[in-house]
matplotlib code that plots the C-alpha trace (Angstrom):
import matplotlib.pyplot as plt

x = [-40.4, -39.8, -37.6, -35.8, -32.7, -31.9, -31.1, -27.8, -26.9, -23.1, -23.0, -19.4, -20.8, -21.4, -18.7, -16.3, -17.6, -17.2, -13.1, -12.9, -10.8, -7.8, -8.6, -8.0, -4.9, -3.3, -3.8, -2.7, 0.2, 1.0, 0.6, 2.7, 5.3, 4.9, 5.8, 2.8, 3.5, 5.3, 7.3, 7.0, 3.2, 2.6, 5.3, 4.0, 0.0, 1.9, 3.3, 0.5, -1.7, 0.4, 0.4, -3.6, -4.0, -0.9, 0.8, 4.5, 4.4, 1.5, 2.1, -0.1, -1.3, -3.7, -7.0, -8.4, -8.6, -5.2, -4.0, -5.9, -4.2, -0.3, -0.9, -1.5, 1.0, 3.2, 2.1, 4.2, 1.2, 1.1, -1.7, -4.1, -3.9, -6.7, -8.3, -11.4, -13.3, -16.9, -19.9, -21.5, -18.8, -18.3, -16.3, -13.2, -12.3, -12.5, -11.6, -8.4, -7.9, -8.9, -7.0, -3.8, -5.0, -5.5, -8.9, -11.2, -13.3, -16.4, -18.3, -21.2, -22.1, -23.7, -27.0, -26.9, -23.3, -23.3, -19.1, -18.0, -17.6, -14.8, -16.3, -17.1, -13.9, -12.5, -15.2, -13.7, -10.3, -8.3, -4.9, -4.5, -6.0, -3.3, -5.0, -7.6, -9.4, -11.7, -14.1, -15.0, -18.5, -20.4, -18.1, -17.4, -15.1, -15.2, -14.2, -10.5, -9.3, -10.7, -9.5, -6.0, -6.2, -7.2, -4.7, -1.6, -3.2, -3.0, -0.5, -2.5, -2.0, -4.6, -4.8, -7.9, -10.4, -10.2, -12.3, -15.4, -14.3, -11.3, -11.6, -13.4, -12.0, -11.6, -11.4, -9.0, -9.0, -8.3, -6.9, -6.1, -7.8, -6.5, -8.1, -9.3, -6.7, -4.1, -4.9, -4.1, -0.7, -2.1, -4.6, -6.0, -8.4, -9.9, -10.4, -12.6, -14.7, -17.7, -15.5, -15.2, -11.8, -12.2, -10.3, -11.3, -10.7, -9.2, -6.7, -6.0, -3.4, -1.3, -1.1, 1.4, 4.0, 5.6, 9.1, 9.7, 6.2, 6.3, 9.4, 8.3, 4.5, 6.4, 8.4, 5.6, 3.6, 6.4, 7.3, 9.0, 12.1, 13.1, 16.3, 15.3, 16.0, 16.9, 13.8, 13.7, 10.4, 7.2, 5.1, 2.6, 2.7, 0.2, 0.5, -1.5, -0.7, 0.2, -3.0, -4.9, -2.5, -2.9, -6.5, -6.5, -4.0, -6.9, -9.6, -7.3, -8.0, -11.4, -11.8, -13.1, -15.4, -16.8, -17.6, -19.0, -21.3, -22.7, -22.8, -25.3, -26.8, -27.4, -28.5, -31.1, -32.4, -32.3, -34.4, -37.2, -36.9, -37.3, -41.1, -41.5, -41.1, -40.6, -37.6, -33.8, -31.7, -27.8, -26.4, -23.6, -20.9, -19.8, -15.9, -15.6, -17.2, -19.0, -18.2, -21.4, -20.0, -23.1, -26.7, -27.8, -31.6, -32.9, -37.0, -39.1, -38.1, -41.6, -41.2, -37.6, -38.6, -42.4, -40.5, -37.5, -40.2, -42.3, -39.0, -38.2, -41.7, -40.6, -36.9, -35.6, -32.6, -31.2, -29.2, -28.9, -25.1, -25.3, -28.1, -26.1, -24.1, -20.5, -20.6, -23.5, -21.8, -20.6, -17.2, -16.5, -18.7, -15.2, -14.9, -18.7, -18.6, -22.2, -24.8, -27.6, -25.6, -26.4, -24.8, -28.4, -27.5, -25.9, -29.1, -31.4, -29.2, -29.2, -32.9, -33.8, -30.9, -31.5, -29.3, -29.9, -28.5, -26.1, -23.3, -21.5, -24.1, -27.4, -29.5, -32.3, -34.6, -33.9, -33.3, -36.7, -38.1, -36.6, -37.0, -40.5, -41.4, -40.1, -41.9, -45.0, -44.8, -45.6, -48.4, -50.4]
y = [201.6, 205.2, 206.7, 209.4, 209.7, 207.7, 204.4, 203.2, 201.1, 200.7, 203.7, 204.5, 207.4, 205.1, 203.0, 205.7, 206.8, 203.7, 204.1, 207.8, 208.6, 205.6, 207.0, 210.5, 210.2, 207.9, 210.6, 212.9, 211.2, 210.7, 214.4, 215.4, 213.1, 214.2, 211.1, 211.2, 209.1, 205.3, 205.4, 203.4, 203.3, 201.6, 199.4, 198.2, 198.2, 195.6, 193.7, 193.6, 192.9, 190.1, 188.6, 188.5, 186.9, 184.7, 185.4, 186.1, 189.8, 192.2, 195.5, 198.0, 200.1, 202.9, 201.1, 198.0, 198.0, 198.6, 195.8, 193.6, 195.5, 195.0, 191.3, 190.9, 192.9, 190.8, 187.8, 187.9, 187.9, 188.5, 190.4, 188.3, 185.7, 184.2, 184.7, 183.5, 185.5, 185.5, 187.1, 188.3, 190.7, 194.5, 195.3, 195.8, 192.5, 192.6, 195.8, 195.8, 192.7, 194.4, 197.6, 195.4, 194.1, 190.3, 188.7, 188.4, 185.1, 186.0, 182.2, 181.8, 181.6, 179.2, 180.4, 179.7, 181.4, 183.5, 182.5, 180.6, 176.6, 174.7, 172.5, 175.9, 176.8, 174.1, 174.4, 177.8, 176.6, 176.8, 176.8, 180.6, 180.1, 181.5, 183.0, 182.5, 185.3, 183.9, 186.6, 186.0, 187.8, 189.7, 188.1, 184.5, 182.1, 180.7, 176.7, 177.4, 173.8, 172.9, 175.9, 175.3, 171.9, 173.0, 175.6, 173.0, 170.5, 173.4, 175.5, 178.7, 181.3, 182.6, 186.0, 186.3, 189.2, 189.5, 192.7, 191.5, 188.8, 189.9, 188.5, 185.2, 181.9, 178.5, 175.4, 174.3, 170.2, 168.6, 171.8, 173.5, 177.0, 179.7, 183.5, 184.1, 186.0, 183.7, 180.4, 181.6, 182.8, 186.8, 188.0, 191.1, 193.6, 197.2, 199.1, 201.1, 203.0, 200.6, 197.5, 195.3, 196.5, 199.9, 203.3, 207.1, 207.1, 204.4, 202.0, 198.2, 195.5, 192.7, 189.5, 186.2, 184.0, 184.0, 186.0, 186.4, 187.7, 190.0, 192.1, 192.2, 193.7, 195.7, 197.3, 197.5, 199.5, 202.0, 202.8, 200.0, 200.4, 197.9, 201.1, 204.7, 205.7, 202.4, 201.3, 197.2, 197.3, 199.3, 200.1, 202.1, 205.2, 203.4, 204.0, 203.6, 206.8, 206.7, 208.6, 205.6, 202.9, 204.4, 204.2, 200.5, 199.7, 200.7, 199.1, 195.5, 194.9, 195.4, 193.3, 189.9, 191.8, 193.8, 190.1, 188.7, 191.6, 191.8, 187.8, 188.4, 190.9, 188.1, 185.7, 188.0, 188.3, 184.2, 183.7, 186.5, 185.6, 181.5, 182.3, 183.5, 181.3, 184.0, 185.1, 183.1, 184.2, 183.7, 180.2, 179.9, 177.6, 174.7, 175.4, 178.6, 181.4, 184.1, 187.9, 189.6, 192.4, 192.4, 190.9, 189.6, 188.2, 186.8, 187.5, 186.9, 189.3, 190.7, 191.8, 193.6, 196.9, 197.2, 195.4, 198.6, 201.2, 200.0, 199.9, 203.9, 204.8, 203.4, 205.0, 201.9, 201.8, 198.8, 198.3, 196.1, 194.3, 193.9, 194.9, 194.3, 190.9, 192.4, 190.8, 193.0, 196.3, 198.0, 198.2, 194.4, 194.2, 193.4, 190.1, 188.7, 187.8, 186.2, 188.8, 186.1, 184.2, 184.5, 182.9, 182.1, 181.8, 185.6, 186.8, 185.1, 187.0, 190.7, 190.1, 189.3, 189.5, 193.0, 193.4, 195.1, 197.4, 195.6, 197.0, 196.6, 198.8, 197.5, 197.1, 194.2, 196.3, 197.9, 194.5, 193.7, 196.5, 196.1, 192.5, 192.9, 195.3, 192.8, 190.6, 192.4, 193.3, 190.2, 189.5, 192.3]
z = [-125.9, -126.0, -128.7, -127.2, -129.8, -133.3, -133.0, -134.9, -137.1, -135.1, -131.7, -131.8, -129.6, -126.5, -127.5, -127.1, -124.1, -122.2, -122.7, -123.1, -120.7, -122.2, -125.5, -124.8, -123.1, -125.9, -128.8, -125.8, -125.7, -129.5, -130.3, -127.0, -129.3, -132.3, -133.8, -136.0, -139.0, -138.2, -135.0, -131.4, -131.0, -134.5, -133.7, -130.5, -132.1, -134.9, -132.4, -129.9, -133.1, -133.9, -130.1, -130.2, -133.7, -133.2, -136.4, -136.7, -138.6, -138.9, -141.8, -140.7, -143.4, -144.5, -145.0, -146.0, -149.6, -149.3, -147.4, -150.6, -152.8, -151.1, -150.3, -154.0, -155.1, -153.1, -154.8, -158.3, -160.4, -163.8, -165.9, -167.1, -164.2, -162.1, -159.0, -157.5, -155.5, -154.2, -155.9, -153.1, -151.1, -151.3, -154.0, -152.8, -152.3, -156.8, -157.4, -156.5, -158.5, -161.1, -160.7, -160.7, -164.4, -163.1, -163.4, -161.2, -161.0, -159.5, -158.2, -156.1, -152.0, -149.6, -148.9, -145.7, -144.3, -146.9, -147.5, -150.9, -150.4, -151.0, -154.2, -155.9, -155.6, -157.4, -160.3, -160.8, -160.9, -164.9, -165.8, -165.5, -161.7, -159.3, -155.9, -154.3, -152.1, -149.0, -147.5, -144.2, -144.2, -141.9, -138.7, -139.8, -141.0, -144.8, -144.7, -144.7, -144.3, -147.5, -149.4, -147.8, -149.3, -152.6, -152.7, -151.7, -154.3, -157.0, -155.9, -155.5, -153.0, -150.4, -149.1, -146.5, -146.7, -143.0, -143.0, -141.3, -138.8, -136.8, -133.5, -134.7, -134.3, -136.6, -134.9, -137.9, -136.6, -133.1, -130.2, -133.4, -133.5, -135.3, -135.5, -139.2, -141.3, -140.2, -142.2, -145.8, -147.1, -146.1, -144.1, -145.0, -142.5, -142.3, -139.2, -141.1, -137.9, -137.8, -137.8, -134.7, -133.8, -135.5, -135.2, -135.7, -139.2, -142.0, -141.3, -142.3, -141.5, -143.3, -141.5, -142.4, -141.1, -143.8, -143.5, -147.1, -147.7, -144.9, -145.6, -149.1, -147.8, -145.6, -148.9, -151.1, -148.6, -147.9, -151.9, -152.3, -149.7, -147.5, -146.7, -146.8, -150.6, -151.8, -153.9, -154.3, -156.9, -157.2, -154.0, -153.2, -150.0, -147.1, -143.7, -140.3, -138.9, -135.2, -133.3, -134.9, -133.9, -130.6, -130.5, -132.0, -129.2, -126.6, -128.7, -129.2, -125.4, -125.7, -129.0, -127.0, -124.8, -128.4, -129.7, -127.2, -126.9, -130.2, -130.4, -127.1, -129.4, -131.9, -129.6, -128.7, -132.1, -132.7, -130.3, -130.8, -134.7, -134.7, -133.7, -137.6, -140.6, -143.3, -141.6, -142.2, -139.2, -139.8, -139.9, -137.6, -138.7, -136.6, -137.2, -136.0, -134.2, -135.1, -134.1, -136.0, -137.7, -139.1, -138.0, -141.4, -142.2, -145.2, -146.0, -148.5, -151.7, -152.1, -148.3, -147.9, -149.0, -147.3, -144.0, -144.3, -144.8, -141.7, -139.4, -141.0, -139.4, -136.2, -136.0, -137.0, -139.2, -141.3, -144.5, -147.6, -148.2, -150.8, -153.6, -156.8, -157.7, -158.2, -161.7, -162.6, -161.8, -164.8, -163.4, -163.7, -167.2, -169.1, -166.9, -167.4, -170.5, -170.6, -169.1, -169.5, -166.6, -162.9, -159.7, -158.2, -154.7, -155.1, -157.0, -154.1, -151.4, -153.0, -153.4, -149.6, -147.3, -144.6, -141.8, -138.8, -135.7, -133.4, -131.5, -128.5, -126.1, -127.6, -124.3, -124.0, -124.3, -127.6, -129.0, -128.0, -129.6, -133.1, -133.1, -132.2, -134.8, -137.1, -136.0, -135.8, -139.7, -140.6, -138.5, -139.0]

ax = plt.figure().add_subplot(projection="3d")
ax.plot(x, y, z, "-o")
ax.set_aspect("equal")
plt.show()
């Protein structure tokens, strides 16, 4: 195959292309408005949002790390308090714990999904345990009937970190299916650009059922007023701003058609990739579906780098999520307290896992080209 321009990790170029015309008219129509900030067209993207994941409120806010930070906010924790969370995420998903002064619990990953389990959960669990935070990673589901179980037996909270998987389903027991971020207490997500459902610029979104939590979400995120200049409690000033609720409002219809592309994408790549033994494609979970935010290998340690340069010669992009356990970032030093200790599963993953292009216009034949250059690394 014939390079004739850079091949991308995610083309949002193409992408946009495809619904230019719906896109262009929307902002069009927001700045002819100028209702920029809140107003009808956030509105209606909550509401439409809240009609595709079936969940009774949606809080639109200003990006993802955000929506972590509200949900927690909303949770009437106290410093000091608990909450597990996986090793292996971007850290976000602990940060925020952190900035809040609660404690962040970081426990290990199944090597296969890459998601925490359910029985290290509950090895993690103390007396100071109050939340725990799922991340759905890379575009699927963590077990969320056992965590909801552990959470009712222990009465901990759940808040979803929704960022990667929107659009995937969990087949939750018998004609029970549920879109991730709707299972916990909150469901957080990011429409960070490069996200499945994605805008031109940050967003995020709050997701519950609960009616109680969501007009206290709703306050928090908008200084703490539930009335215009009558302040309830601390909040923070995060907003979804309406040209990017109007872009998300074209993208939402297109979300099922953008996951079923790049799972085609991934099914590509399966099936080229079985042929080698050194290479661990992605597990796919059997209670829920997949929506590949990311394409995700593992391959021998010793091979990573040597495989990335020989792809860079070729035009061939791919990145590392993620190379450092979050518990050996110096950020989060104050909350390992033994730095002999190592979540193996977490060290095994930063050392091999390499993910790879995939987007919703990858053609065959591009597939073919990078999966065959992967393949022909380690047979020459």
């Amino acid at each position: 195959m014939q390079i004739t321009k850079p091949i991308q990790m995610v083309d949002l170029g193409r992408q946009y292309q495809r619904i230019k015309g719906e896109i262009d008219q929307a902002i069009l129509d927001v700045v002819s408005s100028t209702r920029y900030i809140k107003g009808p067209v956030v509105d209606a993207f909550e509401q439409e949002l809240a009609g595709y994941l079936g969940v009774r409120h949606v809080i639109s806010c200003a990006n993802g790390t955000d929506a972590l930070q509200i949900a927690l906010m909303a949770c009437d924790l106290r410093q000091g308090d608990e909450i597990i969370v996986p090793a292996f995420t971007y850290v976000a998903t602990a940060e925020v714990i952190g900035l809040l002064k609660l404690h962040p619990v970081m426990i290990d990953v199944n090597t296969d999904d890459f998601n925490v389990t359910a029985e290290l959960i509950e090895q993690a669990i103390t007396e100071k345990t109050k939340a725990i935070v799922p991340v759905h990673l890379f575009g699927q589901p963590a077990p969320m009937k056992e965590i909801m179980e552990i959470a009712d037996r222990h009465k901990l909270m759940v808040i979803e970190d929704n960022a990667q998987a929107i659009g995937s389903d969990y087949f939750y027991g018998k004609d029970q299916i549920f879109k991730s971020g709707t299972i916990g207490h909150i469901g957080c997500t990011s429409f960070f650009p490069s996200k499945n459902l994605g805008c031109f610029g940050d967003g995020g979104a709050i997701f519950t059922n609960d009616d109680d939590l969501a007009s206290k979400l709703r306050m928090i995120s908008n200084h703490g007023q539930g009335e215009r200049y009558y302040h309830e409690m601390l909040g923070v000033n995060s907003r979804l701003d309406a040209i990017q609720a109007a872009i998300l409002r074209i993208k939402l219809k297109h979300l099922d058609d953008y996951c079923a592309r790049r799972r085609h994408v991934a099914d590509q790549y399966d099936e080229i990739f079985r042929s080698e033994a050194r290479i661990k494609i992605p597990e796919r979970v059997e209670f829920g579906t997949h929506v590949f935010h990311q394409y995700t290998l593992q391959v021998p340690p010793e091979d990573r780098e040597a495989l990335r340069a020989y792809l860079s010669d070729k035009q061939i992009p791919s990145m590392i999520y993620y190379p450092v356990p979050l518990y050996k970032q110096k950020a989060f030093a104050e909350y390992w307290q033994d730095p002999e200790r190592e979540l193996p599963v977490t060290e095994q993953l930063c050392r091999s896992v390499m993910s790879l292009p995939i987007h919703t216009e990858m053609e065959e034949d591009l597939v073919r080209y990078i999966s065959r250059s992967v393949i022909n690394y380690f047979q020459q």
